[in-house]
N, C-alpha and C positions, 0 to 999 in steps of 0.2 A: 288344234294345238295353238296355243298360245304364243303370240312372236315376244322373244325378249326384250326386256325393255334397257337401253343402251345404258350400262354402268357409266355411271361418274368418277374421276381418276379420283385417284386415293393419293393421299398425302403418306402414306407409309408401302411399302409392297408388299400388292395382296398373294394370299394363297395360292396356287394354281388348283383352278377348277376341278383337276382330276386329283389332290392332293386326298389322302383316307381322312377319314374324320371319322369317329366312335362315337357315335352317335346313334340310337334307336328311331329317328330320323329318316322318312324315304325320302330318298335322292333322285330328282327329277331332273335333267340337264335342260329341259323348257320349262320348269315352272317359277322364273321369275318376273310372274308377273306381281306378287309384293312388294318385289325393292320398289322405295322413293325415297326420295329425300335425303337430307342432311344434319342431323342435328345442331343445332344453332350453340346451343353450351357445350358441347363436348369438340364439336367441329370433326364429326367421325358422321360415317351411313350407320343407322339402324335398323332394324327390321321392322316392317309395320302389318302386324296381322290384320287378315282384311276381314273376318267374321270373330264370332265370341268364342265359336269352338278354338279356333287359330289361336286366338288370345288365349283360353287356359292354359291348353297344352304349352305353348309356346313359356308363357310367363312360369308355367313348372316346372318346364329347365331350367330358365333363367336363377329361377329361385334354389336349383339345386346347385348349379355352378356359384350362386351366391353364398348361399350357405356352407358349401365343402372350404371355399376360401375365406368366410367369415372363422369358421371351426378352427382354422389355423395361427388367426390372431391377427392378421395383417390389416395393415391401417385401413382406412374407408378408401385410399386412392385407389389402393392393389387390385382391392374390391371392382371397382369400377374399371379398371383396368382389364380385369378377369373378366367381366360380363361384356365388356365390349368388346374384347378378342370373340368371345361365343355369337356373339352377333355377327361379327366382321366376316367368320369364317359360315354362318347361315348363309349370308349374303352372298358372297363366294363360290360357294358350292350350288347356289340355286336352290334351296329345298322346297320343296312344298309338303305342307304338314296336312296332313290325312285326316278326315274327320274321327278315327278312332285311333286305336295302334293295332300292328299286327303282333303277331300271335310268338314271335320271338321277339319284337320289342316288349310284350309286358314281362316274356322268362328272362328276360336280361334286368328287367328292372324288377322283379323277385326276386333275382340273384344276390343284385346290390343291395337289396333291404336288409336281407340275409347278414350278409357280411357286414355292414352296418352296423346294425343289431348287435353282432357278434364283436363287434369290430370296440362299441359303445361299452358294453358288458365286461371287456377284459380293462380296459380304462380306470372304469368304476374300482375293480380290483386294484388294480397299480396304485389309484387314487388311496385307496384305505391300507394300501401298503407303506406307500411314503408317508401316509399321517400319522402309523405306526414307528415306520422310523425318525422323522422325524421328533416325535415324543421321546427318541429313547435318544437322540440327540440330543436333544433339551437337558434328559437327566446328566450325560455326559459332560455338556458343559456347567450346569451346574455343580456336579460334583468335583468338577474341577476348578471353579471361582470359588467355592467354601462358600460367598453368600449369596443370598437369591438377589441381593440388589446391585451387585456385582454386573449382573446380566444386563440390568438396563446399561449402564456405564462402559458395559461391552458393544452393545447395541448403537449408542451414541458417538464411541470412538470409530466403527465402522463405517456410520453415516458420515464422518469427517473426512473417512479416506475417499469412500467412495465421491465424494464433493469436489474433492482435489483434485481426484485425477478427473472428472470430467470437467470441472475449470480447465485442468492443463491445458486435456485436450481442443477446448475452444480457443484457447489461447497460442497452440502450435498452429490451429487454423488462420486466426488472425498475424501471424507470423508470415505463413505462405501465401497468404493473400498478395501481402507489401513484397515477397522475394521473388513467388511464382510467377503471380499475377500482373506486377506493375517493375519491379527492378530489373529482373532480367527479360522479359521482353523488349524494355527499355534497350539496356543491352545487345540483343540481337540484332535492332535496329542500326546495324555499323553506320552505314549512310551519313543518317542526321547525329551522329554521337561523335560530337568534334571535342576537344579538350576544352571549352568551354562549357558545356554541355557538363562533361565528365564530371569536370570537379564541381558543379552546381549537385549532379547528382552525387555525387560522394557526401556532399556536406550535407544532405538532405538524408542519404539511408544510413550514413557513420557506418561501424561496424553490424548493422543487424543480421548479415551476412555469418557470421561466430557465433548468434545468439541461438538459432533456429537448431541447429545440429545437437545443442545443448541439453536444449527441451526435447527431443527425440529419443537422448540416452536416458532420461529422468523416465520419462513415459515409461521407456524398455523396464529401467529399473525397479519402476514400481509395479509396473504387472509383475513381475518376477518375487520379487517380497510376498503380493498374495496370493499366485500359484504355488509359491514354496511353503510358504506357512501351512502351519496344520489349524484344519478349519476345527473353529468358523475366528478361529484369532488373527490378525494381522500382525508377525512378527518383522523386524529390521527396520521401520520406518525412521526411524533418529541412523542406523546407518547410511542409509542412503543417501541423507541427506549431508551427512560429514562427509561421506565418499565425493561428492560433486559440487561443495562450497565453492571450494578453490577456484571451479570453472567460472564464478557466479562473477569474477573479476572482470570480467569483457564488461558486466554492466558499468562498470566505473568510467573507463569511454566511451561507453554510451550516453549516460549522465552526464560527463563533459562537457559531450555535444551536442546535446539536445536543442539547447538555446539556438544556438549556432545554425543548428539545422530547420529551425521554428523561423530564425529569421530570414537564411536563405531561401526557404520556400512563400514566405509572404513576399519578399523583394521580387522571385522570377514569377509569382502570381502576377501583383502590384504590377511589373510591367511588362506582363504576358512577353516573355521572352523567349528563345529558341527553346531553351528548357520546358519549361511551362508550355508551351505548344504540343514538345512531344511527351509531354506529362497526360496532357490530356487525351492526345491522339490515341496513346495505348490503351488508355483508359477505355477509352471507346471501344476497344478490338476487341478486350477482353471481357467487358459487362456480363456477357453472358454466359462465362464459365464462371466469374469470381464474383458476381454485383456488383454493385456503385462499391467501389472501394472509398472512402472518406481517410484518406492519407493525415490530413492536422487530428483527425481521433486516433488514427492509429498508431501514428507515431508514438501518444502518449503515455498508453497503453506500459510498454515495457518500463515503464519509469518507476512504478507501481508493484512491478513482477516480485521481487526477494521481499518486499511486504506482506507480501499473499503468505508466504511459506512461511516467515516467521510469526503470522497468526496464528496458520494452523495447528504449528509446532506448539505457540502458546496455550492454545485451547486442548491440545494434546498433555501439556505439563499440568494441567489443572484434574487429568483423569486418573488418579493412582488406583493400583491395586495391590492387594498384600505381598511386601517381598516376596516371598516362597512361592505364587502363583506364575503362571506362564508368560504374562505380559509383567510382572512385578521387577526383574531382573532387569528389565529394559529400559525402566521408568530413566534413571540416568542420565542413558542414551537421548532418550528424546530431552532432558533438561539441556545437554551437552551439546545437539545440534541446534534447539532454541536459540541458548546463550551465542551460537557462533553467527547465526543466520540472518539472528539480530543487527549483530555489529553489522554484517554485510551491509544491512537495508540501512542501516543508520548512515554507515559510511557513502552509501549510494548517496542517500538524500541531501549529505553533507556537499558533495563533491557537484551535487546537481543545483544548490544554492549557490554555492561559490562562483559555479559559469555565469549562474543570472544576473550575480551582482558583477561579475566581471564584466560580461559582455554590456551590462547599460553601463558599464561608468568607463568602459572603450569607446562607447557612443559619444559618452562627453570630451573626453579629452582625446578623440579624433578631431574634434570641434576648433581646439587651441591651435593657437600658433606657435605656444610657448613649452619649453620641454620641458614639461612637467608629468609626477608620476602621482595620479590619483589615487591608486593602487592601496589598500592598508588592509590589513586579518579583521575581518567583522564588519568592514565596512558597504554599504550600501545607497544608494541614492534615494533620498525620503520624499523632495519634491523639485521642482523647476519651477523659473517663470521669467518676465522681465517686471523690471521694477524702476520708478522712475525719479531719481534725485529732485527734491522740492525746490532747489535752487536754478540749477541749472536746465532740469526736464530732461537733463538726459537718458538715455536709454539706457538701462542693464540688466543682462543676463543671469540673475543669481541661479545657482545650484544648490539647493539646500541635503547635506550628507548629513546618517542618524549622528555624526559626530564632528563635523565639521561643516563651513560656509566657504565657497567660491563665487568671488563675483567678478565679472568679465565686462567687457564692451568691446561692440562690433565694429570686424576690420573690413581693411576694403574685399579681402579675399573672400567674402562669405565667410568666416573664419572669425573666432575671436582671441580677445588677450585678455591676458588676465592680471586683475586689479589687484586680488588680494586673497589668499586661501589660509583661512584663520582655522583652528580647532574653538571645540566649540567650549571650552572649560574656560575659554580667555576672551569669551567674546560676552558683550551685554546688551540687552535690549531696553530701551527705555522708551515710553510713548512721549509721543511730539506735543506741544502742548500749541492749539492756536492754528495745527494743522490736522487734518485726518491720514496719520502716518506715523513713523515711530524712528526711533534712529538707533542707528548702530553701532557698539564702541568696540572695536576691533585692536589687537597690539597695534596697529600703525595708523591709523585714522577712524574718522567719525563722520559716518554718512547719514543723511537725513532722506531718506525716502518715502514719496507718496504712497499710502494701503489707506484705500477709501473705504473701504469693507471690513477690513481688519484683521483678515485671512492670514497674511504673510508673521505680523505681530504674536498671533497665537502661537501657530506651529514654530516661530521661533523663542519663545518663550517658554514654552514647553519641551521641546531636544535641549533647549540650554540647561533647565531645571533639571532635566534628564542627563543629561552628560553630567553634573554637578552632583546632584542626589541619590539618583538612580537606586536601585537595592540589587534589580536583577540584571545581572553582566556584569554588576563590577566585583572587584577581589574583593575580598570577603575582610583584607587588614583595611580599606578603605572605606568599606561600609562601619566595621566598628569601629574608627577614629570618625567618621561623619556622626555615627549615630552614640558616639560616645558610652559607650557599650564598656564595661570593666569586665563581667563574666564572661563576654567571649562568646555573646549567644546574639546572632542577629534578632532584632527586635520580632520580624514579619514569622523568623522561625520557633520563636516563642507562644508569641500569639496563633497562628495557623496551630501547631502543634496542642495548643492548650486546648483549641477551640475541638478540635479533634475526642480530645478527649471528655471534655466538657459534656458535649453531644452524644457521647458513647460509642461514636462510628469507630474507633479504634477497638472496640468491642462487637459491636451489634452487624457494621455494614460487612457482608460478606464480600469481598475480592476488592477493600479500600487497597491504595498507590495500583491496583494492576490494573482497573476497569476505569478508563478513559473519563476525563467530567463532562460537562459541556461547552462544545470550541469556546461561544462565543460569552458564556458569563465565566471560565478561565480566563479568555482574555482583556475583561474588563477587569478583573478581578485582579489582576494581575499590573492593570494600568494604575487604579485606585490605590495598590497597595505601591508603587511606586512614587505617588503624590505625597503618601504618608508618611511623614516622621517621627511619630510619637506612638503610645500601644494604643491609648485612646483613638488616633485619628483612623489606624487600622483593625480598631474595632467596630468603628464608624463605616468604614468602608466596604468590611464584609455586610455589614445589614443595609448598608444602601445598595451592595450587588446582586442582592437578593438572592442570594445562595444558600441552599435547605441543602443540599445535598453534603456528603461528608468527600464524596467522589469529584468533583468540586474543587473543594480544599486540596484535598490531598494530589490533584491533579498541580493543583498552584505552588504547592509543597516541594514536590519534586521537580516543576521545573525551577525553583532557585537553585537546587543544587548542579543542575543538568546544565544551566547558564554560565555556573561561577569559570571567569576564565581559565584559572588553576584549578583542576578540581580540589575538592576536598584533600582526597590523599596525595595530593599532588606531581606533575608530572614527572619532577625529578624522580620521586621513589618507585616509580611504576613499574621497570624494569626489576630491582631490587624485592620489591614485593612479590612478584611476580616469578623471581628465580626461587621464592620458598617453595612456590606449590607445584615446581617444575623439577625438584629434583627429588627422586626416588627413592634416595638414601635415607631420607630424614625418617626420623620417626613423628608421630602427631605429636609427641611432647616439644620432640627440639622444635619441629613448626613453630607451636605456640611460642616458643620462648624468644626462637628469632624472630616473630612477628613481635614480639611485646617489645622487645630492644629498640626494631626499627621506631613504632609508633613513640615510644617516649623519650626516644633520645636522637631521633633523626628527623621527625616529621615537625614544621615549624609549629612555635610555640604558641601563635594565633589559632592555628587548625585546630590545634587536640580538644579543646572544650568544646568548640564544637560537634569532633565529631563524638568524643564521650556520650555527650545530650543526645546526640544523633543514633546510636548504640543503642541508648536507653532507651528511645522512644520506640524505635522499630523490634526490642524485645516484648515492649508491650504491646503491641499488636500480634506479635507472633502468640505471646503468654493466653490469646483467647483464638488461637487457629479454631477450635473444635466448633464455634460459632461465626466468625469470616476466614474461615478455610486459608487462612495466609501464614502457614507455618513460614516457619525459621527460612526454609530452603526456599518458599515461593516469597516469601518479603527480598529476600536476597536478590532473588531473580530479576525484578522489577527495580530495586533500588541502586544494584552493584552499580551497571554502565554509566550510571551518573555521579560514583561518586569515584573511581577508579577509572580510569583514562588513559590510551598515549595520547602523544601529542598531535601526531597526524595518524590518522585512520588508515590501514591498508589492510591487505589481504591476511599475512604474516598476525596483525594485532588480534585480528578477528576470530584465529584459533585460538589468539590468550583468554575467550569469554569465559570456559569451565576453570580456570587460574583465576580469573579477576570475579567469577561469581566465589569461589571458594574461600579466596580472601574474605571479602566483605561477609559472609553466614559465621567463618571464625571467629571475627570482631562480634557479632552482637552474640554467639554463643558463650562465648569464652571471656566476654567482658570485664567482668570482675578477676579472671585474673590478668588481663593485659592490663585493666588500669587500675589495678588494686595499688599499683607504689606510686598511683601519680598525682597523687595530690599535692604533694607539694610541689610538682609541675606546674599543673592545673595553677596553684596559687602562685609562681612564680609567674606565669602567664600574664596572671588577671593584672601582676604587679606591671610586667612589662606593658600590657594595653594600654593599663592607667596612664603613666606617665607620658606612653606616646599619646593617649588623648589630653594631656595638660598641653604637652609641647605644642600638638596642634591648634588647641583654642589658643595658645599665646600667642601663636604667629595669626591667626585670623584676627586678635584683638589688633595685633598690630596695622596689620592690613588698615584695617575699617579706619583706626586713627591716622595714619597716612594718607588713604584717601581723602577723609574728613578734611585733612590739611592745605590737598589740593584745593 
């Protein structure tokens, strides 16, 4: 007999040696003398057959224990898993394998062929049963889409949902990552969590604490929409999403605080502080249930979140099917959670700009000694620096704002004061001559300062030109008295517009204003057309931006309107426009007729040609939907938020979207009769422009001769 050969402990707890095992396998309690070893890649014991007979037998279980769990479908690990439990428990049990089998090991493995066999054969059936059903499915939904092309567009809308909810669900994961993983263990740690501590971490996780639970009812409510639907349709998806806006409002102080929380956590990084200590400690604890958690990614994550949805909703607005069809009723619904889900992201985005700009221009006038409020709507800090008087060599701190100039010098406190904070419409730049440097003419003085480079001179040359000129952000009566405009039609939205059509993209390009241009020749495109003041120079502009695309333009198009501070329909009548499509009495005639009242005799007298031209144009685009797919209702879609507006964004405005999309598809449907009496509007306008651009050029004439004078 053979002595055993002393087992090596096991990193997991083995079998007990008398445990049954079903196996056709003789069981020898002395015959392990094949165990050896370790295997090195798996880090488990294997079997090691010690002749060739050993090895077949042996390797045609393995192969059947391979194969029963490959038949199953389960990944390669499970596999591996499966064949190494069959080892583990070889090992275990001691077997020694028999140079043949015995005589109720081969009936047991007849048996199993048997059943197999049998087992394979009713499969195959089932298999030609459901590809029977199946077929007869096919014909059901076709018969119920009326068209056969119907099916792909059904097929495509499902791949949408299914994308969503497995985004979500990556997205609830990266959720609990930062709550499970790293907040509340954080938390649990009473000890080291003093109130300094706390409120580092509060300003670090904000509210994501409200967000999490959010994403869990959305999850719920969408499995629930496609176990309830009747297959293979996806109904209620624009519900669902109306049902749970409202919650979508925790992101707005989220968005508040992001900055806030961006810069807290670089500051307790920066100088690894109690915080930061036990930031990492946890981190450490917990690697191996959640991995390297990367907290500055994930933070930024949810910033993002109500973007996702208002995509998907928009790529869902773009799949109609025939009214009378199953999903055709619904279509709506999902234009109605779009429009609202939208606003959401927009007002996120708004709200997450505002802190940035807030929070660097608190940086600045933390700085001051002087109480002063840098604070203004739109404003931003564009650059910094110190800059040094040619005279004196002194030092100073300029701040250069997209609309104004601060200039300061340093106090004893580390601290500065301040010299002078000019807006930038009253300020001028002129180059020095005799030095490399340029000076400054500000309402209260004139500074000469050193720029060896020329840097400083540019970018103020340019914000000034910009605050003065501009096209995009300023009111719309101040671009036509600059650009002396009598029809009432900015110059960039003539051109842009014409060029549109010129090219036939208002014809030819499929999903022109909805399908985004490119960032970065928009935003050139956008810069050149605000250098320009003439049609020529911005016809020059667009062939020097080298923009083919019609997507492009129309991207540049809609953002002047999305810019203008007042919108188009401006914010006074917002609510007023807004109570037509909100009250249930009305019939569509009296609609129309209170809307046509409002526009020609309430809306100012600058706006209306505008937006008539504006009407016109997006009718023709709609008038060739059947070749860029941008009917009446999907031009509306894309164009309304930009031109109807409140004034501050909240939760409340965001249900106004189906109100303020419905307005805006009125006007360019119904066109001709809202401005059928308004010509002589229209021409009272152009009169009123006119004369306010003489008055203007008079008072510039004067200017210039007054200066002169000086």
């Amino acid at each position: 007999m053979t002595t055993p050969t002393r087992k090596p402990k096991l990193s997991l707890t083995p079998s007990s040696p008398s445990a049954s095992f079903s196996s056709p396998l003789n069981i020898s309690p002395s015959s392990s003398s094949n165990i050896v070893g370790r295997s090195i890649s798996a880090n488990r014991l294997i079997y090691r057959p010690t002749s060739e007979v050993d090895r077949e037998i042996y390797e045609f279980y393995s192969g059947i224990v391979r194969g029963l769990y490959s038949s199953l479908g389960l990944p390669e690990g499970a596999i591996q898993d499966a064949v190494a439990s069959f080892e583990l428990r070889v090992v275990n049990s001691r077997v020694k394998i028999q140079p043949f089998l015995s005589s109720n090991s081969r009936e047991i493995l007849k048996k199993l062929s048997g059943e197999i066999n049998t087992f394979v054969e009713k499969q195959a059936e089932i298999e030609r049963i459901v590809f029977i059903q199946s077929l007869a499915r096919r014909w059901i939904i076709f018969a119920r889409l009326k068209k056969r092309g119907d099916f792909v567009l059904l097929k495509k809308r499902n791949d949408f949902f299914k994308a969503l909810v497995k985004d979500e669900r990556g997205y609830l994961t990266n959720l609990n990552s930062m709550i499970n993983g790293l907040l509340n263990p954080i938390k649990r740690n009473q000890k080291k969590y003093d109130k300094v501590i706390q409120a580092d971490i509060d300003a670090i996780f904000g509210n994501i604490e409200q967000i999490s639970p959010l994403h869990q009812q959305l999850i719920q409510k969408l499995e629930i929409v496609k176990t309830a639907s009747p297959w293979p349709f996806i109904k209620g998806i624009g519900k669902v999403f109306l049902s749970i806006a409202e919650q979508f409002s925790v992101y707005f102080e989220y968005a508040e605080n992001i900055q806030h929380a961006k810069r807290t956590l670089a500051n307790v990084k920066r100088n690894k502080t109690k915080s930061w200590n036990l930031i990492v400690e946890t981190k450490q604890q917990i690697e191996g249930d959640y991995g390297n958690i990367e907290i500055e990614n994930l933070m930024n994550i949810p910033t993002e979140r109500i973007k996702t949805y208002a995509n998907f909703l928009e790529k869902l607005t773009e799949i109609q099917f025939p009214p009378d069809s199953i999903l055709g009723e619904e279509h709506q619904e999902i234009i109605n959670a779009y429009t609202v889900i939208q606003q959401v992201a927009d007002a996120v985005k708004k709200r997450q700009e505002i802190a940035y700009a807030r929070a660097r221009i608190n940086e600045i006038q933390n700085l001051l000694i002087d109480n002063i409020d840098l604070h203004a709507e739109r404003r931003d800090i564009y650059t910094s620096g110190k800059l040094n008087e040619s005279k004196t060599k002194k030092e100073r701190n300029v701040y250069l704002f997209n609309d104004s100039i601060l200039l300061t010098k340093p106090d004893k406190k580390s601290k500065f004061k301040v010299i002078e904070f000019a807006d930038l419409a009253f300020v001028q730049v002129v180059e020095s001559t005799g030095i490399k440097g340029f000076d400054l003419l500000t309402p209260k003085s004139r500074y000469t300062f050193l720029d060896p480079h020329g840097i400083w001179i540019k970018d103020l040359a340019e914000l000034i030109r910009k605050k003065k000129n501009k096209v995009f952000g300023t009111p719309l009566e101040e671009v036509l008295e600059i650009e002396g405009r009598n029809n009432g039609i900015p110059i960039v939205i003539e051109v842009l517009t014409k060029w549109l059509e010129k090219t036939n993209s208002i014809s030819e390009l499929e999903g022109l204003l909805r399908i985004a241009g490119r960032h970065s020749l928009v935003t050139g495109l956008k810069s050149a057309l605000d250098r320009a003041i003439k049609p020529e120079e911005i016809d020059t502009a667009i062939e020097e931006s080298m923009i083919e695309s019609g997507f492009d333009v129309g991207a540049v198009l809609k953002t002047y309107y999305k810019e203008l501070p007042n919108p188009l329909l401006t914010f006074v009548l917002y609510n007023e426009l807004l109570a037509i499509q909100k009250n249930d009495n009305l019939k569509s005639s009296q609609r129309l007729e209170q809307l046509k009242e409002i526009i020609n005799f309430k809306l100012p007298k600058h706006c209306l040609p505008l937006l008539k031209y504006t009407m016109d144009f997006l009718a023709k685009i709609a008038q060739n939907s059947d070749r860029n797919k941008m009917t009446t209702q999907n031009v509306a879609i894309v164009m309304a938020p930009n031109l109807l507006r409140p004034k501050e964004e909240t939760m409340d405005s965001a249900f106004d979207g189906p109100h303020v999309l419905a307005t805006v598809q009125q006007l360019i449907e119904h066109r001709d009769y809202i401005f059928g009496d308004s010509e002589l509007i229209l021409a009272n306008s152009m009169i009123t422009l006119s004369k306010s651009t003489d008055e203007t050029n008079k008072q510039e004439q004067v200017q210039v001769q007054e200066q002169g004078n000086q």
